[in-house]
SERO-861909 format. One record per residue (C-alpha): y, x, z. Coordinates in nm, 2 decimals, always signed. Each point is the difference from the previous one (the first is absolute). Example, Ala and Ser with C-alpha at 12.3 -4.5 7.8 and 13.67 -1.06 7.14 Angstrom:
<rs>
@y -0.45, x +1.23, z +0.78
@y +0.34, x +0.14, z -0.07
</rs>
This chain:
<rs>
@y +0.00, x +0.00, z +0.00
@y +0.21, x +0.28, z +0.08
@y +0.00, x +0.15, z -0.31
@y +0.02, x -0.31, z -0.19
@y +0.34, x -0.02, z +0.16
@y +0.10, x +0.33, z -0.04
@y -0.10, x -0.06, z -0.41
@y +0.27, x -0.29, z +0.02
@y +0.27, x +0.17, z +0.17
@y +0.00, x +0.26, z -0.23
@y -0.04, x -0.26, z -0.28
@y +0.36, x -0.16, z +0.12
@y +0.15, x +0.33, z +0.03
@y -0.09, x +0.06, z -0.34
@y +0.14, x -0.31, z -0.12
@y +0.35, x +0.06, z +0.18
@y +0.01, x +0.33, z -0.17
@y -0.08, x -0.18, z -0.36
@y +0.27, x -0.21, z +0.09
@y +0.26, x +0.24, z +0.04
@y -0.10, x +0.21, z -0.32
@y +0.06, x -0.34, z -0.15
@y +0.31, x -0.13, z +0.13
@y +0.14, x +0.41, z -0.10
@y -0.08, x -0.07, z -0.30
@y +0.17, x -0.35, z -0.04
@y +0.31, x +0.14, z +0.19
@y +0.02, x +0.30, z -0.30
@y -0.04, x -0.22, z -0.29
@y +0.37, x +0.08, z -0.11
@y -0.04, x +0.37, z +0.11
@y +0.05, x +0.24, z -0.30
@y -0.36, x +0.20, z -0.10
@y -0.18, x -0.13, z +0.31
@y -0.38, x +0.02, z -0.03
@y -0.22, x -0.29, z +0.21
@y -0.21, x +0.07, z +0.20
@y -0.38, x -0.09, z +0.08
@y -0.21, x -0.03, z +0.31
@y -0.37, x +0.02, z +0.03
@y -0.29, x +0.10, z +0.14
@y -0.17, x +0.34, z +0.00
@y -0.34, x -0.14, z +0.01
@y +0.01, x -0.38, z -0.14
@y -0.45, x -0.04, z +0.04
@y +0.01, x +0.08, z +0.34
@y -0.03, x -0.31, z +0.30
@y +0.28, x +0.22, z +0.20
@y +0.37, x +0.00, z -0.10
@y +0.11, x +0.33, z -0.07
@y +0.35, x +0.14, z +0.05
@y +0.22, x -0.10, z -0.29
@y +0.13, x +0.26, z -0.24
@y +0.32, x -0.07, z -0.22
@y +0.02, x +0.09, z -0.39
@y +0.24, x -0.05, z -0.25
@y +0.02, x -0.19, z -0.32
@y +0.17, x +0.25, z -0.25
@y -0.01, x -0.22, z -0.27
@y +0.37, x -0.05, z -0.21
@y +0.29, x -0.24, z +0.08
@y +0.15, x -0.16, z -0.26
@y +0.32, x +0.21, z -0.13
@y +0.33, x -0.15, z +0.02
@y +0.30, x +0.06, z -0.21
@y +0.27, x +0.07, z +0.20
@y +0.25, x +0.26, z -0.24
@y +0.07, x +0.24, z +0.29
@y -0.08, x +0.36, z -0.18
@y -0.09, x +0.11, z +0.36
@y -0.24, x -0.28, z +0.03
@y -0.34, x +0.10, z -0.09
@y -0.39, x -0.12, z -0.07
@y -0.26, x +0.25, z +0.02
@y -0.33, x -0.15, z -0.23
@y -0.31, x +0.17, z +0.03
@y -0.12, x +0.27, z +0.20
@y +0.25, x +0.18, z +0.29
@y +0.29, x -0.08, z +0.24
@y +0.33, x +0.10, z +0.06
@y +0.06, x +0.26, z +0.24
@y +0.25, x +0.01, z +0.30
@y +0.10, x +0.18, z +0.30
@y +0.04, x -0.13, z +0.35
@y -0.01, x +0.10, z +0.30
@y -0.37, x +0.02, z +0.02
@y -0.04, x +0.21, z -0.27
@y -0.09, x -0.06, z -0.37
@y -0.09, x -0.40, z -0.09
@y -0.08, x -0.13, z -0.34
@y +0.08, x -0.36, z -0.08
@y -0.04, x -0.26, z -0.28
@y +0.38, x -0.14, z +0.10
@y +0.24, x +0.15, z -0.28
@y +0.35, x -0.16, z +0.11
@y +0.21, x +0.29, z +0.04
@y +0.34, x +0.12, z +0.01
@y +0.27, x +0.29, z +0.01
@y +0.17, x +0.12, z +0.28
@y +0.39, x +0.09, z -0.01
@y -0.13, x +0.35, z -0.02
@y -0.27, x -0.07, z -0.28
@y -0.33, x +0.00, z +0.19
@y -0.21, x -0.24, z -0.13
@y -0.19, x -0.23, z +0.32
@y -0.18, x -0.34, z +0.01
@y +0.11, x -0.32, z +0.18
@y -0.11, x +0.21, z +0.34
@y +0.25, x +0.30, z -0.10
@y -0.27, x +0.23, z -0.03
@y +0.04, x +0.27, z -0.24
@y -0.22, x -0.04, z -0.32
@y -0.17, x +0.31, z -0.10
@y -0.05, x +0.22, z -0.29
@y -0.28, x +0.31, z -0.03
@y +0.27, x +0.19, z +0.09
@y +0.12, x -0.17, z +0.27
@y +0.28, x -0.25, z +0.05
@y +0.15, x -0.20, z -0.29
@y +0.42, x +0.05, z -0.02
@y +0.22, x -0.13, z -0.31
@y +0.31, x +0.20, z +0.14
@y +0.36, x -0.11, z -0.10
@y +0.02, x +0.29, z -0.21
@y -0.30, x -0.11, z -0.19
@y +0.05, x -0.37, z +0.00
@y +0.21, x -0.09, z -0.31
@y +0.07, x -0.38, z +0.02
@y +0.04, x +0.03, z -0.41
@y -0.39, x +0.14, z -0.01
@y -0.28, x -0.29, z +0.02
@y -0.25, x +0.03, z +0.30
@y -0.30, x +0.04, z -0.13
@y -0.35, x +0.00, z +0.12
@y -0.27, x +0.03, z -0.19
@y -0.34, x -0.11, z +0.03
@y -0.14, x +0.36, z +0.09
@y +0.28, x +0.01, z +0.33
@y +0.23, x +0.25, z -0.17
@y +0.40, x -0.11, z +0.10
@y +0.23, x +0.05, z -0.24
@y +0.35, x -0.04, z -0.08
@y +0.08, x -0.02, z -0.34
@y -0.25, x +0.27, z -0.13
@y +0.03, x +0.20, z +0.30
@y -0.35, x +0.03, z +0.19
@y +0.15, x +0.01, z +0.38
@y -0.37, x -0.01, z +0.19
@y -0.27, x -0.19, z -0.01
@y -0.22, x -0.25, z +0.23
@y -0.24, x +0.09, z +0.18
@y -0.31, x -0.26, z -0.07
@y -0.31, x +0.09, z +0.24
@y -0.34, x -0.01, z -0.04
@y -0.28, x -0.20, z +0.21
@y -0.32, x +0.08, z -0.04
@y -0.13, x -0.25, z +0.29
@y +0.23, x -0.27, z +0.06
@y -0.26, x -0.09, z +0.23
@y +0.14, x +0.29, z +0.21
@y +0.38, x -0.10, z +0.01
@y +0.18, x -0.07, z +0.31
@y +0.26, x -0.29, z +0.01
@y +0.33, x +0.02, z +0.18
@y +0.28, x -0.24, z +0.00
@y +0.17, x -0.06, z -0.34
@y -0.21, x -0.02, z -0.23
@y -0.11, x +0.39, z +0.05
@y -0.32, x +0.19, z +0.01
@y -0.07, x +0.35, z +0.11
@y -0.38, x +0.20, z -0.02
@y -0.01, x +0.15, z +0.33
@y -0.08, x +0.39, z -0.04
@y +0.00, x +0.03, z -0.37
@y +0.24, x +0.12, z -0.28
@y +0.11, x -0.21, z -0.26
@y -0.03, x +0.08, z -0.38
@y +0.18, x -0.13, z -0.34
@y -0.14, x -0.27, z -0.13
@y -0.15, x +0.07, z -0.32
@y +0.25, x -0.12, z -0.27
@y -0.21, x -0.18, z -0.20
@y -0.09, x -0.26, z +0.25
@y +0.31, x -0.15, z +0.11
@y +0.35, x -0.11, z -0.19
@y +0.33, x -0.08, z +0.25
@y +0.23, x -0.30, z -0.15
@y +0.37, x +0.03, z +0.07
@y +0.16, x -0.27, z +0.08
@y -0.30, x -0.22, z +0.18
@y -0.14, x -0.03, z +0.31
@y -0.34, x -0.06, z +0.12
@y -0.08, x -0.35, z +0.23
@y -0.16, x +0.02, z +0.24
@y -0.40, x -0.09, z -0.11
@y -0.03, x -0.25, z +0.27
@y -0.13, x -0.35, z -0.08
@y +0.15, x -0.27, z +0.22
@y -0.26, x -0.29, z -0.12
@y -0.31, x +0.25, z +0.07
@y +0.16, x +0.12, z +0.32
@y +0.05, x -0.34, z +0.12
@y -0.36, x -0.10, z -0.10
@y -0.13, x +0.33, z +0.25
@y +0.19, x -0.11, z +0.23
@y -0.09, x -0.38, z +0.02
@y -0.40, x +0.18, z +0.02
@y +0.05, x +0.20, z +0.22
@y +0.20, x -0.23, z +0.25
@y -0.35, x -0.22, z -0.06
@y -0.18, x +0.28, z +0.07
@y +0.18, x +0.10, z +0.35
@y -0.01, x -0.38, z +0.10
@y -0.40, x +0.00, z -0.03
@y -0.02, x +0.30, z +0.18
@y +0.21, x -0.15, z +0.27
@y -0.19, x -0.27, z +0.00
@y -0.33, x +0.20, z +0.02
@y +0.16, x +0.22, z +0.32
@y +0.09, x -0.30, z +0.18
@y -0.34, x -0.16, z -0.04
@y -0.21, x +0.28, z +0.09
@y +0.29, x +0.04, z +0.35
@y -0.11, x -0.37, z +0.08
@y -0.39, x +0.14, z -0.05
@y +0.08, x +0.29, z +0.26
@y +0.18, x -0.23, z +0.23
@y -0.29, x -0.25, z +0.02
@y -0.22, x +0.29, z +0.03
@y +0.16, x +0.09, z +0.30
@y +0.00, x -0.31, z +0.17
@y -0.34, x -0.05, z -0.08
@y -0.08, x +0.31, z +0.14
@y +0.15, x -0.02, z +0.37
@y -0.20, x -0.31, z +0.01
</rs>
């Protein structure tokens, strides 16, 4: 009986949790490049609830025209990269912007990077008469003036990614590479939604509210079970 509980308890914890990846998810529908995210179990076959891992669904959001030439969608393979106080993050969200002293940051102000380090259009550089170009390799360019170039990274295993608050990744430990040119194309002037389904997220969590209410159910029956069982036995 003990462990029958024990099996339920964790079974409602479990739910909770789904419910919160859930209800992230909902509540970042409108954030820019965010990537849902999944619960399940490590071992589905087996009677005992295991602890639930998290994974992340990668797939693309659609890509908005917005006309901002600092606004960017990154199809295919690879992230952006930017640095914050944590170190190196990569990210999916490409809605960035200039600083007064030309450093190019995200929404967050955190510096985008280059291979070579930090991105910066200087005044000097920046001729309001030259177009700001990107083009769909990373390269920046003013006019035809080549003034750096993204830095798009590599993931081998996704799997392995670590997610921190908007919308960024990091691989704990590990370098990053360039992503191989051939398997991913940045779009100026679009943005990536965020690939979150409202509909399907609604549906999980309708299921899994179902889900917690049985075992709820279950818990309080098998309590009443105990109880009686101790009554019956100080008889």
């Amino acid at each position: 009986m003990d462990k029958g509980i024990n099996t339920i308890a964790k079974n409602l914890s479990h739910h909770m949790k789904n419910i919160e990846i859930v209800a992230n998810n909902l509540a970042n529908i409108n954030s820019t490049g965010f990537k849902r995210e999944l619960p399940f179990s490590e071992y589905l076959s087996r009677a005992e609830a295991k602890d639930i891992k998290q994974i992340t669904d990668y797939t693309e959001g659609m890509f908005t025209l917005t006309g901002n030439p600092l606004d960017l969608a990154l199809s295919g393979e690879g992230f952006f990269m930017v640095k914050t106080e944590r170190g190196l993050e990569i990210t999916k969200n490409g809605k960035f912007s200039l600083t007064d002293d030309g450093f190019l940051i995200n929404a967050m102000g955190n510096k985008v990077m280059s291979a070579k380090g930090e991105i910066n259009i200087s005044a000097k550089a920046f001729d309001k008469n030259k177009a700001l170009i990107i083009t769909k390799l990373g390269e920046i360019k003013l006019g035809d003036d080549v003034v750096d170039r993204l830095m798009i990274a590599k993931v081998e295993n996704p799997e392995k990614l670590m997610r921190t608050e908007s919308q960024n990744f990091y691989l704990e430990g590990e370098e990053y590479d360039m992503a191989d040119e051939e398997k991913y194309n940045i779009i100026q002037g679009y943005l990536e939604e965020s690939n979150t389904n409202p509909i399907l997220e609604m549906q999980a969590m309708i299921g899994i509210n179902k889900d917690y209410e049985t075992s709820q159910k279950i818990m309080n029956s098998m309590d009443r079970v105990m109880g009686m069982a101790n009554e019956v036995g100080k008889v």
